[in-house]
N, C-alpha and C positions, 0 to 999 in steps of 0.2 A: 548342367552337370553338377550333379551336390559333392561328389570330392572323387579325389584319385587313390587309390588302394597303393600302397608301396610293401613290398615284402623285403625284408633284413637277408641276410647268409644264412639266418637259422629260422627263417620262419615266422616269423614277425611279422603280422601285417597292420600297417597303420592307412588310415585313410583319414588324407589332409586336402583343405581346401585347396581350390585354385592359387589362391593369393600366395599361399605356402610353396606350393612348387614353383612359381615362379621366381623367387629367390634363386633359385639352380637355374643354372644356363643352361645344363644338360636336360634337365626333367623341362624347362623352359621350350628349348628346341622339339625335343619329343613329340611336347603337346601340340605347339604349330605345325608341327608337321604327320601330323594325324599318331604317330606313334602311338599317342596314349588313347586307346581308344574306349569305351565304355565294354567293353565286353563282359567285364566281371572277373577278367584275370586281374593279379595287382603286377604292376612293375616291378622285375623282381632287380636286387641291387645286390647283388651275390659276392660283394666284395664288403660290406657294412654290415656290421652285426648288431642286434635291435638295439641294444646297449648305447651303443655309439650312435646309432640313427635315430633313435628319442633326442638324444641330447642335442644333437643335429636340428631335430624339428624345435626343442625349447627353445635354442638360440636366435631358429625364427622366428618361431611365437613372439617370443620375448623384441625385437627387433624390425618385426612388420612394418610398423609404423613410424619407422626412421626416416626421418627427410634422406633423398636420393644424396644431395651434395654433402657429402661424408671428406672432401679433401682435407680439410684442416684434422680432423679424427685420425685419417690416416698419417699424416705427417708426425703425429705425435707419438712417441713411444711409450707413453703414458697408456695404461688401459683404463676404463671406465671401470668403477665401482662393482655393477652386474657383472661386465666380461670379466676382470680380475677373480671374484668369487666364481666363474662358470669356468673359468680353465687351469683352477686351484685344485688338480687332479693330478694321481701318479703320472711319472714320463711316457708308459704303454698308454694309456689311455690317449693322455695330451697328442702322441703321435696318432694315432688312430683317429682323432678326430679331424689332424691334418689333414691326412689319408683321404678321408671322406670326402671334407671342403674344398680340398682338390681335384679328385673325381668328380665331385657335384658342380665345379666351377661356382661355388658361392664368396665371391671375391671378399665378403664381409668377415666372414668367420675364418677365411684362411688368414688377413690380417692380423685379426685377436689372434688363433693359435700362434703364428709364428711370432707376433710381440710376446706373447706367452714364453716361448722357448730363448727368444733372444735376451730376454730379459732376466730369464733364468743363468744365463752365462755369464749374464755382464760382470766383472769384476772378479771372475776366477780365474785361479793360473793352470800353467798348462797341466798340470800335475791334477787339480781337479776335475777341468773337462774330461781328462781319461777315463778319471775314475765314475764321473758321470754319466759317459755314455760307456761304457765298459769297453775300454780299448787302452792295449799295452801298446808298448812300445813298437813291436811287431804289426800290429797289425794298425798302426798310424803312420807308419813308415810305407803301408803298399798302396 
């Protein structure tokens, strides 16, 4: 099999090696369980827009060759160098890539996003976060 065709929300088709889909649990399952089959359709991911799905694939590219035992990396809320520059993006985006690495089950990059967001908050007061995530009183109250 030379690689898996993946289709975005709008159309996008990328075709990534094995190694690359297996990062995702979901695209991971697919493939074991014949889902992915050569036929020459791509997988389509009708919820990731190719925007968001490149950046998805850079983070695995970039990441492939990470030793599996990542515990210590996760305990820290420190982000490495590369992550800190890869999720150094508006808040729409930043979520949207959550989005993804949660549908995709890529337990790597939902870490980095969500150190990303938490990190972003640390040390603001309440009066900030509102106006961060745009929420009044009103509607932090329901």
């Amino acid at each position: 099999m030379q690689g898996i065709a993946l289709e975005s929300s709008d159309g996008e088709v990328f075709v990534v090696d094995v190694k690359v889909v297996n990062f995702s649990k979901v695209l991971r399952t697919m493939l074991q369980s014949s889902w992915l089959v050569d036929d020459g359709k791509p997988v389509v991911l009708s919820n990731i827009t190719g925007a968001i799905l490149r950046m998805v694939l850079d983070w695995i590219k970039y990441h492939q060759d990470d030793p599996q035992d990542t515990e210590a990396a996760e305990k820290s809320s420190e982000l490495q160098e590369w992550d800190a520059n890869f999720v150094n993006v508006d808040q729409d985006t930043l979520f949207k890539l959550i989005m993804a690495a949660y549908f995709l089950k890529i337990k790597g990059l939902v870490d980095v996003t969500c150190k990303a967001v938490a990190n972003s908050i640390k040390g603001k007061t309440t009066a900030e976060l509102r106006e961060m995530f745009n929420l009044n009183e009103k509607n932090a109250s329901a």
